[in-house]
C-alpha positions in Angstrom: 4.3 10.1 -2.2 5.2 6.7 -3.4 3.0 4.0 -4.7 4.2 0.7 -3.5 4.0 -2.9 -5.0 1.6 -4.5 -3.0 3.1 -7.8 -1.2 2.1 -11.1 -1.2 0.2 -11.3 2.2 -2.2 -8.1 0.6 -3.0 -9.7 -2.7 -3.7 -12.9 -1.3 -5.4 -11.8 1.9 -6.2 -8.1 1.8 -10.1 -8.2 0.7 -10.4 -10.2 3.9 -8.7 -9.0 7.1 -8.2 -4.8 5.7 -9.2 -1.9 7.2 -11.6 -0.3 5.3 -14.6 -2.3 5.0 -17.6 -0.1 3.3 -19.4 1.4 5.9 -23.3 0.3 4.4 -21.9 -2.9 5.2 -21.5 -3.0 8.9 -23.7 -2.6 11.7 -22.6 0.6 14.0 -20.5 -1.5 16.2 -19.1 -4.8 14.7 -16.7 -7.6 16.0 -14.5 -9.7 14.3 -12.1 -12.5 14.1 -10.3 -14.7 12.5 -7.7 -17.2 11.4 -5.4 -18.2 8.4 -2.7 -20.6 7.9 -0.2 -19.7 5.0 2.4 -21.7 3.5 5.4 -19.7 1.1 8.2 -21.8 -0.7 10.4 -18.6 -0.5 10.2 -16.8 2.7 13.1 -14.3 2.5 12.7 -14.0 -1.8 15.8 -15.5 -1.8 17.8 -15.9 -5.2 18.3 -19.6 -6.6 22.1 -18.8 -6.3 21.8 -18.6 -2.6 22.6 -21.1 -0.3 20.2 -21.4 2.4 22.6 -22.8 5.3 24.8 -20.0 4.6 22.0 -17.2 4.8 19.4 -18.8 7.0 21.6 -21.6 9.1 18.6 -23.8 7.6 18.0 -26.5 5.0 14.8 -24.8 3.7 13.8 -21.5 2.8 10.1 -22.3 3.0 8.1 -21.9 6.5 4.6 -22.4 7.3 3.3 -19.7 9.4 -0.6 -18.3 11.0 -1.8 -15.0 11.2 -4.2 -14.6 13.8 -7.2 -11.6 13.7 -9.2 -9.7 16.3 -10.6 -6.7 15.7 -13.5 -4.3 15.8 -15.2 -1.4 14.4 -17.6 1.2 15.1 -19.3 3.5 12.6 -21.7 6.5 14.0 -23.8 9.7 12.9 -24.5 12.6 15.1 -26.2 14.9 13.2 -24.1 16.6 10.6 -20.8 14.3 12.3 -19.7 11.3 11.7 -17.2 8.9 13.7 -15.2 5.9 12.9 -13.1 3.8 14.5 -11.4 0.8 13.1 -8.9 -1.5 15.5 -7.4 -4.8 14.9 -4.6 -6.9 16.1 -2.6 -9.4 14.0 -0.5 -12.3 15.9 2.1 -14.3 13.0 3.5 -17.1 14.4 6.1 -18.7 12.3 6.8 -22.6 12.2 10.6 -23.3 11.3 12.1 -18.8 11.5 9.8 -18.1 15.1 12.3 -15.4 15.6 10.3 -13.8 13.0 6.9 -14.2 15.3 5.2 -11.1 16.3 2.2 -8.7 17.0 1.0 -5.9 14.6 -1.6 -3.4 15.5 -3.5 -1.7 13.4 -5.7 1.0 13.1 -7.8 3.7 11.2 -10.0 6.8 12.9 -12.0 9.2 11.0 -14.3 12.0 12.1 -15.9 13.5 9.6 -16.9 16.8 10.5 -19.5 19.2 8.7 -20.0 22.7 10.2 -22.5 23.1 7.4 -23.7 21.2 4.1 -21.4 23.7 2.5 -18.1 23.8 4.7 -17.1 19.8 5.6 -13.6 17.9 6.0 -12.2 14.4 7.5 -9.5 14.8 10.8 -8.0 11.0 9.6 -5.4 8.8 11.5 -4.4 5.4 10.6 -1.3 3.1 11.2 -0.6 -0.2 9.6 2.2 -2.2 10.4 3.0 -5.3 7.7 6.1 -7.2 6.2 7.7 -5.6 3.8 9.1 -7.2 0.6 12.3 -9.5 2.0 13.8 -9.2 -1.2 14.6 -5.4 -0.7 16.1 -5.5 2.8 20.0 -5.1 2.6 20.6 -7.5 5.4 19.7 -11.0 3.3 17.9 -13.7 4.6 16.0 -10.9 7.4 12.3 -10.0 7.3 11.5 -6.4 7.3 8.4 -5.3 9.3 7.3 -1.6 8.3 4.8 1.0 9.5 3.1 3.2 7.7 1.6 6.4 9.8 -0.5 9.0 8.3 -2.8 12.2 9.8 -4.4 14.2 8.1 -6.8 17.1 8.6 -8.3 18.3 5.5 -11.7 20.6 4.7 -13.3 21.7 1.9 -15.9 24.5 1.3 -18.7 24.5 -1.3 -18.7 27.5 -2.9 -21.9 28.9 -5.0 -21.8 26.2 -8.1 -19.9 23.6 -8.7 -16.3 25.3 -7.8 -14.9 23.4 -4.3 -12.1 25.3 -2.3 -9.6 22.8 -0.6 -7.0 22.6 2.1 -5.6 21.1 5.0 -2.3 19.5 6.7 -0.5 16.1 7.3 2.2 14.5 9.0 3.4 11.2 7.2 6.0 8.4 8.4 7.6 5.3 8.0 9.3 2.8 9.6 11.0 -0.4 9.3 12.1 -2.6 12.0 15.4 -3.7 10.2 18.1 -1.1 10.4 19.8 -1.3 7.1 16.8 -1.0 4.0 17.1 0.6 0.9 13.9 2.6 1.4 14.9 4.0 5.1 12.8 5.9 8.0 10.9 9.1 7.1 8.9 11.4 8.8 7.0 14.5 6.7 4.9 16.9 7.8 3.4 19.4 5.3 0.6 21.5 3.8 -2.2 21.6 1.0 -4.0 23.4 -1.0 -6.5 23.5 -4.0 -9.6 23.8 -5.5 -11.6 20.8 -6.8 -14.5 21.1 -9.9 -17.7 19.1 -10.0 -20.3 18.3 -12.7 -23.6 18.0 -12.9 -22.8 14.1 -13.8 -21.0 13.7 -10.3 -17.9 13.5 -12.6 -15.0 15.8 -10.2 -11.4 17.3 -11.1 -9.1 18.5 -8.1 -5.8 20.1 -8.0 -3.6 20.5 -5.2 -0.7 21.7 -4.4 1.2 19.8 -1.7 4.3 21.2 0.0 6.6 19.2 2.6 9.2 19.2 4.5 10.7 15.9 6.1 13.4 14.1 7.3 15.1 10.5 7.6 15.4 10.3 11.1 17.7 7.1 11.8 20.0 7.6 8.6 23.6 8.0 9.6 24.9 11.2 8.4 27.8 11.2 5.8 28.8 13.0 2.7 26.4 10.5 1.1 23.8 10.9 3.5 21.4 13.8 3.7 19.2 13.9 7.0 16.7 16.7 5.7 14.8 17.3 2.5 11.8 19.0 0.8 8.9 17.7 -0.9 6.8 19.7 -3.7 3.9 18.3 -5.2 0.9 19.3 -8.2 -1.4 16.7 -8.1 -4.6 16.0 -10.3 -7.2 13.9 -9.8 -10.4 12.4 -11.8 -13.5 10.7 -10.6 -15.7 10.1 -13.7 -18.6 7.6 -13.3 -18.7 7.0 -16.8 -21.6 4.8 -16.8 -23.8 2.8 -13.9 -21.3 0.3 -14.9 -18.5 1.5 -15.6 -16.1 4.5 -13.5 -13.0 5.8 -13.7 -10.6 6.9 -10.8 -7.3 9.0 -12.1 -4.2 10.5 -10.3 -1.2 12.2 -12.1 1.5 14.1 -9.9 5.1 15.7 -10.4 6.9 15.0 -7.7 9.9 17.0 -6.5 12.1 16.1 -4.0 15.1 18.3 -2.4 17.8 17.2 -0.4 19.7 19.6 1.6 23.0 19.8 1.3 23.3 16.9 -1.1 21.7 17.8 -4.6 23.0 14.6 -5.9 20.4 12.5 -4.1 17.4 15.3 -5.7 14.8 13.2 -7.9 11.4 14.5 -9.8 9.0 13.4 -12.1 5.6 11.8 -12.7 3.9 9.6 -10.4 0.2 8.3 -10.9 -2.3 6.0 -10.7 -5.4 4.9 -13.3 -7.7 2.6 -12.1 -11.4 1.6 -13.8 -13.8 -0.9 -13.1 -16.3 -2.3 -15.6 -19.6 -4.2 -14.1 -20.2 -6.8 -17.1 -22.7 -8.6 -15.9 -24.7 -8.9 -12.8 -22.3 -11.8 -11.3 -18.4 -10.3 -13.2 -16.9 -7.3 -12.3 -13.4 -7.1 -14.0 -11.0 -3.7 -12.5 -7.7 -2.9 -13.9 -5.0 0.0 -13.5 -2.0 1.7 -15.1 0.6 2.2 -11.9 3.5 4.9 -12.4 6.0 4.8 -9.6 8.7 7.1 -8.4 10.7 6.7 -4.9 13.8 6.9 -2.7 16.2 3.7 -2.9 19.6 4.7 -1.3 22.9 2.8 -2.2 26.4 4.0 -3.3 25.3 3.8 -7.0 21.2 4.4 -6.9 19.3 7.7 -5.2 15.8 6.3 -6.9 13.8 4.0 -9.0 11.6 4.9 -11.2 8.4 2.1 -12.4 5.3 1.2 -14.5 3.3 -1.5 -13.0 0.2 -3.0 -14.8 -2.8 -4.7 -12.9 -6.0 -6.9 -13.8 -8.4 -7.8 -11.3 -11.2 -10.1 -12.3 -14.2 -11.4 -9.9 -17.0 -14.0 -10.4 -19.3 -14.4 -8.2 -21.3 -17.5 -9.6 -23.6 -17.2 -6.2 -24.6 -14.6 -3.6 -22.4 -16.1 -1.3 -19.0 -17.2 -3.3 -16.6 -15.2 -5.2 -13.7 -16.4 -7.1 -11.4 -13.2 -7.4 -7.8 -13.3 -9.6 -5.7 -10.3 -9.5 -2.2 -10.6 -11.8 0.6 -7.1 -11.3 3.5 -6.9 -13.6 6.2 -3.9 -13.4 9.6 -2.8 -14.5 11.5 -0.7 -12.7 14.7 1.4 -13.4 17.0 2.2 -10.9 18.7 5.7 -11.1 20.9 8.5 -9.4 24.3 6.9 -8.9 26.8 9.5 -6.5 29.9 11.0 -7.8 33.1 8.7 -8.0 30.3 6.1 -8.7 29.3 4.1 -11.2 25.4 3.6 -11.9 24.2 0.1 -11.8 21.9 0.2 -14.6 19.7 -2.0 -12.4 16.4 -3.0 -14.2 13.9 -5.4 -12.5 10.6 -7.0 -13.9 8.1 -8.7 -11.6 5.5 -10.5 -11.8 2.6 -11.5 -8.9 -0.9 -13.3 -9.4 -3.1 -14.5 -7.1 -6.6 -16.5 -6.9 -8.8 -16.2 -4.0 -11.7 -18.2 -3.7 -14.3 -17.3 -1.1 -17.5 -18.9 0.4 -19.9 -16.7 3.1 -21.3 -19.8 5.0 -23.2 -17.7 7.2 -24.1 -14.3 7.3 -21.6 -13.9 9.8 -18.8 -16.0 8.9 -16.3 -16.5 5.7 -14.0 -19.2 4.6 -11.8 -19.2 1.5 -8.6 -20.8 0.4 -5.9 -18.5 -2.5 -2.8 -19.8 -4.2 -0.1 -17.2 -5.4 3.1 -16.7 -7.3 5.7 -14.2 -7.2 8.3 -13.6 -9.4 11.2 -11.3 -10.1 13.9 -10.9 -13.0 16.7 -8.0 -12.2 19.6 -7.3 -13.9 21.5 -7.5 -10.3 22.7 -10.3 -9.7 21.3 -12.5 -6.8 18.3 -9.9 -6.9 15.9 -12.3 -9.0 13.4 -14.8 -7.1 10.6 -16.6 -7.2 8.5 -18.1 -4.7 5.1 -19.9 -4.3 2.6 -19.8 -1.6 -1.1 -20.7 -0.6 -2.8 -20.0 2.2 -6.8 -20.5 3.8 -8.8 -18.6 6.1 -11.5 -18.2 8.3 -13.1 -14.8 9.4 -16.1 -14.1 11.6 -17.6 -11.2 12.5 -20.7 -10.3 14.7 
């Protein structure tokens, strides 16, 4: 249900070690691996005010750290099926904090079943474990590693025309290796339903109705704790290829969220997500996006934020084989739902995030490319503000 900021290590590094490469790309088994050395002025987003010996028993706040890749991925038809598999592991190795090295491993499976061109659906798993933005851990001057789970199995029947009948069920979690963060462990397993509209143009609305029922499962339980809740959610959503240049992806929501026993953590509204991309010339392709946000933060004095985050995401590719790609996000968001006998913070935080990315295929089989990046935030808190520089390269080789 929420729509997170992306970190750092995703702007910067994303388009080259994710998940979900496009599938016309790839052979039907496919190795890879690869290296990249990262330097960050600002580790733990600490605020200037802070004093490093105190927090971090070190001089510096800065580290230089290496994120080593292997993975592979395998992509088949059999008949009306089709399988995927996609598996890597990540190694960080941290120069001056190596109490901060470890292992992620990631994954995403797919089968996409048809029974018949008319009755079809996706059974989906994935996990991916990253670290979380330091700044929003409650125990200063730690790294937060989280892990996001999701399975889902969905179908959708074809009925005569363009009408679509959907369903299907997940089971959602998260979890964070620190104990103490202001977005805690969740676990939600729910259903869905809908129906989903196409036109002759390929352009498609869906509706569905999501209902949910979770839980926090490592939150200690006090009169300003609740352990259970319930989710309720009505969500649209737009494809429109508006041109053979130019489409249009939409999501809008209302989002409802119940917790027993403790009404005064309850929070609703919109959530959604508008992202186009505009093909301007054989060699530019500029996307962009309207983000609006909406998701549990726990203290004393806040049950929620609320955001709007704004996104521009240019890319040249003066040559077949290099790309020069710039992405800049900048928010606000509004921290809400203070408890009884408490007062409301009033917190408001503005952030701002750009990175460029410059990329060379020097073989088919193997990429190199360097990115610089800047990360900023402004809050109303404080000692919640940062800012912290970085720049990284990388090498990635798959066969």
């Amino acid at each position: 249900m929420l729509l997170r900021k992306f970190t750092v290590i995703n702007l910067a590094l994303g388009s080259v070690f994710g998940l979900h490469a496009h599938a016309d790309e790839l052979d039907t088994l496919q190795f890879r691996a690869g290296q990249t050395w990262q330097y960050d002025s600002n580790l733990f987003r600490l605020s200037d005010a802070a004093s490093n010996q105190a927090i971090l028993n070190s001089s510096s706040r800065s580290d230089q750290f290496g994120v080593t890749t292997v993975g592979a991925k395998i992509d088949k038809n059999y008949g009306l099926q089709r399988f995927e598999l996609d598996i890597n592991a990540n190694r960080y190795t941290y120069k001056n904090f190596s109490r901060l090295d470890f292992t992620a491993v990631n994954y995403a499976a797919a089968w996409r079943w048809s029974v018949t061109p008319a009755l079809y659906g996706n059974l989906t798993t994935d996990r991916r474990e990253y670290t979380d933005n330091a700044a929003d851990v409650q125990n200063i001057g730690q790294l937060n590693r989280r892990t996001d789970s999701l399975t889902l199995l969905d179908a959708e029947y074809a009925i005569d025309g363009p009408w679509r009948v959907l369903g299907g069920i997940y089971e959602r979690s998260t979890d964070n290796s620190q104990a103490s963060t202001f977005e805690g462990d969740s676990k939600i397993r729910g259903i869905e339903a809908g129906v989903r509209y196409v036109f002759a143009s390929d352009t498609s609305l869906a509706y569905r109705l999501k209902q949910g029922r979770g839980e926090y499962p490592n939150r200690v339980l006090s009169n300003l704790s609740a352990r259970e809740f319930k989710d309720r959610e009505h969500e649209f959503k737009l494809n429109w290829p508006i041109t053979g240049k130019t489409t249009l992806q939409s999501t809008l929501s209302y989002v409802d969220r119940a917790h027993d026993g403790l009404a005064a953590r309850d929070f609703s509204g919109f959530i959604g997500q508008l992202d186009a991309t505009w093909k301007v010339t054989g060699k530019t392709t500029i996307a962009g996006g309207l983000v609006r946000e909406l998701g549990d933060y726990q203290t004393n004095s806040i049950s929620y934020y609320q955001g709007n985050r704004i996104y521009i995401a240019p890319t040249w590719k003066p040559t077949e084989k290099t790309a020069v790609k710039f992405r800049y996000d900048h928010g606000v968001r509004n921290y809400k739902g203070a408890l009884p006998g408490f007062l409301s913070t009033n917190r408001k935080d503005t952030t701002d995030l750009a990175a460029l990315t410059l990329e060379w295929d020097v073989i088919r089989a193997v990429k190199v490319g360097a990115s610089v990046y800047t990360d900023r935030r402004k809050s109303s808190d404080a000692g919640a503000d940062y800012k912290s520089n970085g720049a990284s390269v990388f090498v990635l080789a798959s066969f």
